[in-house]
N, C-alpha and C positions, 0 to 999 in steps of 0.2 A: 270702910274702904277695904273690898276683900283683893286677895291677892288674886284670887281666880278671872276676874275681872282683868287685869291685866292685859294678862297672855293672851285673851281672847281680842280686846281691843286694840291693844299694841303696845308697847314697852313704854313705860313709864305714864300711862291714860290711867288716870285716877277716877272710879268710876262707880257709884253706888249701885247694889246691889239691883232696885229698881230700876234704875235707867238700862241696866242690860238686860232684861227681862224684858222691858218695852221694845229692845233694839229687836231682840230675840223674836220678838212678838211681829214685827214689822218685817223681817227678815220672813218668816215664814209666811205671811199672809200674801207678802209679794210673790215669792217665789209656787207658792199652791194657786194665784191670782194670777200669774204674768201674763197670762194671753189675754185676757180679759181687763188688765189693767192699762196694758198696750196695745187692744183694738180701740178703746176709750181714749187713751192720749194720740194716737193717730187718726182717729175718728174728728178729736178737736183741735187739730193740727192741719188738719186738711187743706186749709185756705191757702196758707204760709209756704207748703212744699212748692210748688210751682214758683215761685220770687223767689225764693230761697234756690231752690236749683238753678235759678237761670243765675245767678248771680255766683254761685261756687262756683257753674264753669266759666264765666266770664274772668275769674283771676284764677282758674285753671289755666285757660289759655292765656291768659299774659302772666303769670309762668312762665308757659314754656316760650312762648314768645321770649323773656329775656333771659332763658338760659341759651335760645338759640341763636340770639343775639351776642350774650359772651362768648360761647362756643365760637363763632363767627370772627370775633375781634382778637380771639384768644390765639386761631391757627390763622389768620392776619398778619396780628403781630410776631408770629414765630417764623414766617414765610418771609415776610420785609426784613426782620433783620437778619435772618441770613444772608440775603444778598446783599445787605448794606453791609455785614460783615466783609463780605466777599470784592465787596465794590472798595471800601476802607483798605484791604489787606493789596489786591492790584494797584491801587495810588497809591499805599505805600511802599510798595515793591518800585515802580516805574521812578517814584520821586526818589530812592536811596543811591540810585547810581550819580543823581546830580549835588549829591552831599560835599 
């Protein structure tokens, strides 16, 4: 268990000498590979993007459908009671003289 290993993995990842040689080894083949390894995984993904899209923005838009929905209830509720404050504060104004 080398301490170099560590630092490299993250603090306190106990990690044999091997195993980060192979990480090391995967790290580079991907990133010397990336285009080629993600024309290949978007090549066999292909099917799935279309359902998949249509379905991200279907709770895209209801999202924002209920944000604009509480948005809606939010200055509603901020709108009515003011004037029920307003309404509250004249009836009790009008009812203190008959105290």
């Amino acid at each position: 268990t080398g301490d170099d290993d560590q630092g490299t993995l993250g603090s306190g990842y106990d990690c044999p000498g091997h195993h980060h040689s192979l990480l090391r080894f995967f790290v580079f083949f991907l990133s010397a590979n990336a285009s080629k390894v993600y024309a290949n995984a978007v090549a066999k993904t292909q099917k799935i993007w279309g359902p998949y899209l249509e379905s991200i923005m279907k709770v895209g838009q209801m999202q924002i459908l209920r944000q604009q929905i509480a948005n809606e209830l939010n200055y509603s509720c901020k709108f009515d009671s003011k004037h029920l404050a307003a309404a509250l504060e004249n009836l009790n104004k009008s009812v203190a003289p008959l105290r």
